[in-house]
DSSP file (Angstrom, degrees, kcal/mol; ACC not computed):
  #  RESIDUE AA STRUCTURE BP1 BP2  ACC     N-H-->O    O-->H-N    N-H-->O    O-->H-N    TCO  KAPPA ALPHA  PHI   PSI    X-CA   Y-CA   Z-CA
    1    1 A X              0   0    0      0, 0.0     2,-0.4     0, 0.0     0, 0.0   0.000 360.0 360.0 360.0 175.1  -69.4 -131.7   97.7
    2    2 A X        -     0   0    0      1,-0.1     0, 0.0    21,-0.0     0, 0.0  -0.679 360.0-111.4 -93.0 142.5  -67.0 -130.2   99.6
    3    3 A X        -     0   0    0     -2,-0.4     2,-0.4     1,-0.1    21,-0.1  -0.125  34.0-144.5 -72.5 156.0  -67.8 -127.9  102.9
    4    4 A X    >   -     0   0    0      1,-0.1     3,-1.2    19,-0.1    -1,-0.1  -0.945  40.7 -58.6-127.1 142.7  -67.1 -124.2  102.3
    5    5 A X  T 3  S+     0   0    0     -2,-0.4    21,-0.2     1,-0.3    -1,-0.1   0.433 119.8   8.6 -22.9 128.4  -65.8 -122.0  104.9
    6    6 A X  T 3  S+     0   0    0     19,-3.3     2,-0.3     1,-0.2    -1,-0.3   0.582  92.6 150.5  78.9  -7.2  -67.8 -121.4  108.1
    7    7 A X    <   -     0   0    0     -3,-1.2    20,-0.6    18,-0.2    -1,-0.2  -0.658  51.2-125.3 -80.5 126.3  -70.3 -124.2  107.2
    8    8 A X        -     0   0    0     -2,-0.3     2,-0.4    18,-0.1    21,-0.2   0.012  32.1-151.7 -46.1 161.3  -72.1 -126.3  109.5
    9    9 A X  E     -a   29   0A   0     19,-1.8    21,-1.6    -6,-0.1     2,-0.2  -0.968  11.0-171.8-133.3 135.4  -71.5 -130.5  108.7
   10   10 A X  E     -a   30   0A   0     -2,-0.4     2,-0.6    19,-0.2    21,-0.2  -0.758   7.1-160.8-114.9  92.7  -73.7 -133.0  109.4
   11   11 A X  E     -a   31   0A   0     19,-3.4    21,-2.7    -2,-0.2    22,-0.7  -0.664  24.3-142.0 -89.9 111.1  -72.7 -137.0  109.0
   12   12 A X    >   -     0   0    0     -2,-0.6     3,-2.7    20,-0.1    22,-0.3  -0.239  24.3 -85.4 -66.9 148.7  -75.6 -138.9  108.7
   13   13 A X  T 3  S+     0   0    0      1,-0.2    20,-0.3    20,-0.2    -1,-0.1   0.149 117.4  33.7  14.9 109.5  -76.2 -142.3  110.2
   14   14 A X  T 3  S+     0   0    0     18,-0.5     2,-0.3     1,-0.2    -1,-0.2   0.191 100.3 103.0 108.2 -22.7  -75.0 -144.9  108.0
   15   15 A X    <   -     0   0    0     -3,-2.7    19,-1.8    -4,-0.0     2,-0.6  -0.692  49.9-151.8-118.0 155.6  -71.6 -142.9  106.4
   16   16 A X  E     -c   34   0B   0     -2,-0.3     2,-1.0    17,-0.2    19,-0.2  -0.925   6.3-165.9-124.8 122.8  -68.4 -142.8  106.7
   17   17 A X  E     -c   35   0B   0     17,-2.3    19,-2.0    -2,-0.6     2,-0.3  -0.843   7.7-156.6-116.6  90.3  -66.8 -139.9  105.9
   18   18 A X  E     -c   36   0B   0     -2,-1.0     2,-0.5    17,-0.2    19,-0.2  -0.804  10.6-146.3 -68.6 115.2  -62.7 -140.2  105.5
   19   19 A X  E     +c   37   0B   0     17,-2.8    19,-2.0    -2,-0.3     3,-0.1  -0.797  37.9 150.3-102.5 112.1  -60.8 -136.9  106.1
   20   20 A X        +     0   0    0     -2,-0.5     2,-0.3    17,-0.2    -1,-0.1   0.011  62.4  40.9-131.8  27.1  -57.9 -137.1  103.7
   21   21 A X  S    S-     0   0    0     19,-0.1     2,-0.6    17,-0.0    -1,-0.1  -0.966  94.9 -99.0-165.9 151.8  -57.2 -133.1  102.9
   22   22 A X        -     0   0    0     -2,-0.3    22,-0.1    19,-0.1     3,-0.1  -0.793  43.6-133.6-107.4 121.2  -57.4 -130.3  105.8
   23   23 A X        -     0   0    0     -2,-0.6     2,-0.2     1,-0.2    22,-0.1   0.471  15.9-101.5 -20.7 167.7  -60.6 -128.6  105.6
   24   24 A X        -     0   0    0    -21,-0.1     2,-0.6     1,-0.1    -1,-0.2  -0.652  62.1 -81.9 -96.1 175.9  -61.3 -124.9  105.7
   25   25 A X        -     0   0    0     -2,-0.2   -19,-3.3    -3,-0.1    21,-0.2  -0.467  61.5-161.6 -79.9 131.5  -62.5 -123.9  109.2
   26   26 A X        -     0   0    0     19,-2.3   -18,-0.1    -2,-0.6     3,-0.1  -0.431  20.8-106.8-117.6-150.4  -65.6 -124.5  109.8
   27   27 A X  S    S-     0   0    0    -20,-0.6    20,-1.7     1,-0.3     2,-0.3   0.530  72.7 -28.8-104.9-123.4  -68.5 -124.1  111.6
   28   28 A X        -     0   0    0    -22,-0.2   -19,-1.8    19,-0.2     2,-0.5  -0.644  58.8-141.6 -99.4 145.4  -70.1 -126.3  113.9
   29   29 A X  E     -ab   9  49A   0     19,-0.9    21,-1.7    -2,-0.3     2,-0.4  -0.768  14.1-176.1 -89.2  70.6  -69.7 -130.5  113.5
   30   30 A X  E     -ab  10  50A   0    -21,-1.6   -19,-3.4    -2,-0.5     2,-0.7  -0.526   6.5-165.6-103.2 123.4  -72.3 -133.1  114.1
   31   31 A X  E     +ab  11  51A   0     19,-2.6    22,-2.5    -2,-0.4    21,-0.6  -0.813  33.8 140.4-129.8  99.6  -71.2 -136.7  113.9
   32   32 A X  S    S+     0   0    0    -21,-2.7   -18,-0.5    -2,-0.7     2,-0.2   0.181  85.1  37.0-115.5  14.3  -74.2 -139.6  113.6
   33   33 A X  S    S-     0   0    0    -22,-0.7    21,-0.7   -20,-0.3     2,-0.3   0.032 114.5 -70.9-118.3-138.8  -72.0 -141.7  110.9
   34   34 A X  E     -cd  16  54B   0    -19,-1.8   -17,-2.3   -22,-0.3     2,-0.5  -0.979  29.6-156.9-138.3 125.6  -68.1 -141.8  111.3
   35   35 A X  E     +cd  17  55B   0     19,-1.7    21,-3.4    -2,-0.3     2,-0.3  -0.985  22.7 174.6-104.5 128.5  -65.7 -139.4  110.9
   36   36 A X  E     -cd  18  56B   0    -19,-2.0   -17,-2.8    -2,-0.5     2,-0.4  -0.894  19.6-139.8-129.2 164.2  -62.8 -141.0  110.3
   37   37 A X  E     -c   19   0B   0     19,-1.5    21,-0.4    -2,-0.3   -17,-0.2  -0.972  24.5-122.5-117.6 139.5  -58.8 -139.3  109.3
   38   38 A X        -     0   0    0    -19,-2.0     2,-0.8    -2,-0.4     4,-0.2   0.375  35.5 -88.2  -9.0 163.0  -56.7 -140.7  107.0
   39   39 A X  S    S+     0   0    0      2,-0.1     2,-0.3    26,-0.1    -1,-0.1  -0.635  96.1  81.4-122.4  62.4  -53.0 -141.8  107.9
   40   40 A X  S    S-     0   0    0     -2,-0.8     2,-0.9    24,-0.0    26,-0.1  -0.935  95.0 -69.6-149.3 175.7  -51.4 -138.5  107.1
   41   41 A X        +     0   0    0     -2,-0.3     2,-0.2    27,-0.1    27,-0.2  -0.542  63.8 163.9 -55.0  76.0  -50.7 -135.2  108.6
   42   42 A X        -     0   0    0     -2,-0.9    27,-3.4    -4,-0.2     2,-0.3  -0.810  26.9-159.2-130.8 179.0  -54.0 -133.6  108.8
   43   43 A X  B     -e   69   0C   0     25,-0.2     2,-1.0    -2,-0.2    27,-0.2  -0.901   5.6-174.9-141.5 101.6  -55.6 -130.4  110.6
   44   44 A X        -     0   0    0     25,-2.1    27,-0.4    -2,-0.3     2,-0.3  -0.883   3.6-172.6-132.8 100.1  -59.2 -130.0  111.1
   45   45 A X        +     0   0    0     -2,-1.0   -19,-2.3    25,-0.2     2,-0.2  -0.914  17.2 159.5 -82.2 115.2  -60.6 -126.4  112.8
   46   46 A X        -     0   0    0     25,-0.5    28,-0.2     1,-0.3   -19,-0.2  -0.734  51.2-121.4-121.6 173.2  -64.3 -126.1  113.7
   47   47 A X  S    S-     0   0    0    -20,-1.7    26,-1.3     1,-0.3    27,-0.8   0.926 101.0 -22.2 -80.5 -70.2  -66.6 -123.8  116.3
   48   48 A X        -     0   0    0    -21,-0.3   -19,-0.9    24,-0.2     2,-0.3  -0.594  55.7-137.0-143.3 175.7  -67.5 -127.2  117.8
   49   49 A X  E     -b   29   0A   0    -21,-0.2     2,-0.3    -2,-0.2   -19,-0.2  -0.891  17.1-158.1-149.3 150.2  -67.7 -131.5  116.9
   50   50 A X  E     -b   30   0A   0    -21,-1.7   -19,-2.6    -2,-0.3     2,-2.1  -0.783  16.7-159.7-147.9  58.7  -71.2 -133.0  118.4
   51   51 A X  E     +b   31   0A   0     -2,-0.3   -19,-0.1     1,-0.2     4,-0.1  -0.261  43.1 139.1 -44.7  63.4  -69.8 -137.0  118.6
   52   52 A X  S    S+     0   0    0     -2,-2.1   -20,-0.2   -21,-0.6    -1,-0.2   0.513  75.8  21.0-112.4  21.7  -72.9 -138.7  118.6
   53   53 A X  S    S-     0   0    0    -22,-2.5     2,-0.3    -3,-0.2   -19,-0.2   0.295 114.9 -35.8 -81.2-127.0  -71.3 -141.6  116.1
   54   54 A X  E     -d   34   0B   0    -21,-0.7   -19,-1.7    -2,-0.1     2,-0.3  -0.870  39.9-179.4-127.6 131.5  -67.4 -142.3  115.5
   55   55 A X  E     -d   35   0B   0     -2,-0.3     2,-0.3   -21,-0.2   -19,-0.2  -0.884  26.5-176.5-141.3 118.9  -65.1 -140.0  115.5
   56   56 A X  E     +d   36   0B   0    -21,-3.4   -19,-1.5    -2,-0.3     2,-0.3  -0.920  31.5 159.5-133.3 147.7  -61.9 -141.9  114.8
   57   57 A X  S    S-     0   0    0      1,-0.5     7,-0.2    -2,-0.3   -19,-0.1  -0.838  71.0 -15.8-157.6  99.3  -58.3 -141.6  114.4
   58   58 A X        -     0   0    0    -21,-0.4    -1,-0.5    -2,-0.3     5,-0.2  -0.270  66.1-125.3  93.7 168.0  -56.1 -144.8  114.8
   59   59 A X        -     0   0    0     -3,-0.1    -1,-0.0    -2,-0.1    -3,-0.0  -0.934  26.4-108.8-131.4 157.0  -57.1 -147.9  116.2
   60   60 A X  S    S+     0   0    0      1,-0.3     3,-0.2    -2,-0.2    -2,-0.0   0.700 122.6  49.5 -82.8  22.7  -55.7 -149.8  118.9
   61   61 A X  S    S+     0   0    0      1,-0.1     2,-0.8     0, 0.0    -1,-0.3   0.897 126.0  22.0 -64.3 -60.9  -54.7 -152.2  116.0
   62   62 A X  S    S-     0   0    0      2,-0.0    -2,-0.1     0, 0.0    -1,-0.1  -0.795  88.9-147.6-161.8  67.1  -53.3 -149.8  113.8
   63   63 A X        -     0   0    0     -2,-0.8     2,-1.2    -5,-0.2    -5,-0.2  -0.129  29.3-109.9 -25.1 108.0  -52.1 -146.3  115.9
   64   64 A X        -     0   0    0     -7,-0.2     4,-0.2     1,-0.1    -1,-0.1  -0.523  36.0-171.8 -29.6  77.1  -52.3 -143.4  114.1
   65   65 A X        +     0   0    0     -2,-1.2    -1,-0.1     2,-0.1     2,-0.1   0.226  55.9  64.8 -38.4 -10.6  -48.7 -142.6  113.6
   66   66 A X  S    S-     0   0    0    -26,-0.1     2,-0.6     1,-0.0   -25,-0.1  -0.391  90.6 -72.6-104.3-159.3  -49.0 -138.9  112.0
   67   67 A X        -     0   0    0     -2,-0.1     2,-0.5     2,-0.0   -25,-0.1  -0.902  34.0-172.9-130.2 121.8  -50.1 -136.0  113.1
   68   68 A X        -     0   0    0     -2,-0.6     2,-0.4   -27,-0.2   -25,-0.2  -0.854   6.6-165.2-104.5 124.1  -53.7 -134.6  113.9
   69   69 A X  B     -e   43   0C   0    -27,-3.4   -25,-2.1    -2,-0.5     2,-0.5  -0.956  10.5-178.7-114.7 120.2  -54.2 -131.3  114.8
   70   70 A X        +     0   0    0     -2,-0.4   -25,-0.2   -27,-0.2     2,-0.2  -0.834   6.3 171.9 -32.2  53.6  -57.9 -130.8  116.4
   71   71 A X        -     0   0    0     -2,-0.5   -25,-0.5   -27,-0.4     2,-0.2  -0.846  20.9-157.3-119.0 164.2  -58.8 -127.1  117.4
   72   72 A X        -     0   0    0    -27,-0.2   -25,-0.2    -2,-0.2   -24,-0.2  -0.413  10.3-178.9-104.5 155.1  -62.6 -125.7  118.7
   73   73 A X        +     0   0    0    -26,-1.3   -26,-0.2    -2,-0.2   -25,-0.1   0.383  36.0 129.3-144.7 -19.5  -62.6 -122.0  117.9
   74   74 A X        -     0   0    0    -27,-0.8    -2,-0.1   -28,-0.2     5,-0.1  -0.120  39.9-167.8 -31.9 115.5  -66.3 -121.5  119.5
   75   75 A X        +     0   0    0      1,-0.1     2,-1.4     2,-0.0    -1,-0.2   0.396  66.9  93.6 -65.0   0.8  -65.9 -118.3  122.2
   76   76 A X    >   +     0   0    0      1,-0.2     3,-1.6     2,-0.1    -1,-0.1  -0.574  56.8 176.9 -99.5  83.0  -69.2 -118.9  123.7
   77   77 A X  T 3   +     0   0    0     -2,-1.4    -1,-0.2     1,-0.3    -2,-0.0   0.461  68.2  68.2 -70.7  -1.0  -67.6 -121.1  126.4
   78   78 A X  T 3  S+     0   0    0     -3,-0.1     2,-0.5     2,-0.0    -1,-0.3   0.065  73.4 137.8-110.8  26.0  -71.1 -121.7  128.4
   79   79 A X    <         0   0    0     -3,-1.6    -5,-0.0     1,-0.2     0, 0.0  -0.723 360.0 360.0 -44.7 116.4  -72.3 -123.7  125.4
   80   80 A X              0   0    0     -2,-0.5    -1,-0.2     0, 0.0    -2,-0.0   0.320 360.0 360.0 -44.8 360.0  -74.4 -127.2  126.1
């Protein structure tokens, strides 16, 4: 299903997870699959993103041409 506000993610290993609708914000983001965005306009707010997969947007084949809005909202700036 789809994450509900404030919720931790996990993508396991193995999955590939295509972001084709802007999330609610959430909580914290841990990436051992692929997150990858769609080739539209999308906007994805979390406390944090934990890359230890793919986290992909364009390739240098085939640029991303829209627009991706990223923001971290965590305050605890002495975070690991």
């Amino acid at each position: 299903g789809k994450p509900s506000s404030g919720s931790d993610v996990v993508i396991p290993e193995g999955i590939t997870i295509r972001l084709d609708e802007n999330p609610p914000a959430l909580g914290g983001i841990t990436i051992h699959g692929e997150l990858e965005f769609a080739r539209k306009d999308l906007q994805l707010s979390a406390k944090w993103i934990m890359v230890h997969g793919t986290l992909r947007i364009g390739t240098a084949e085939h640029p991303f041409l829209q627009k991706a809005i990223i923001t971290l909202t965590d305050t605890d700036t002495q975070a690991n």
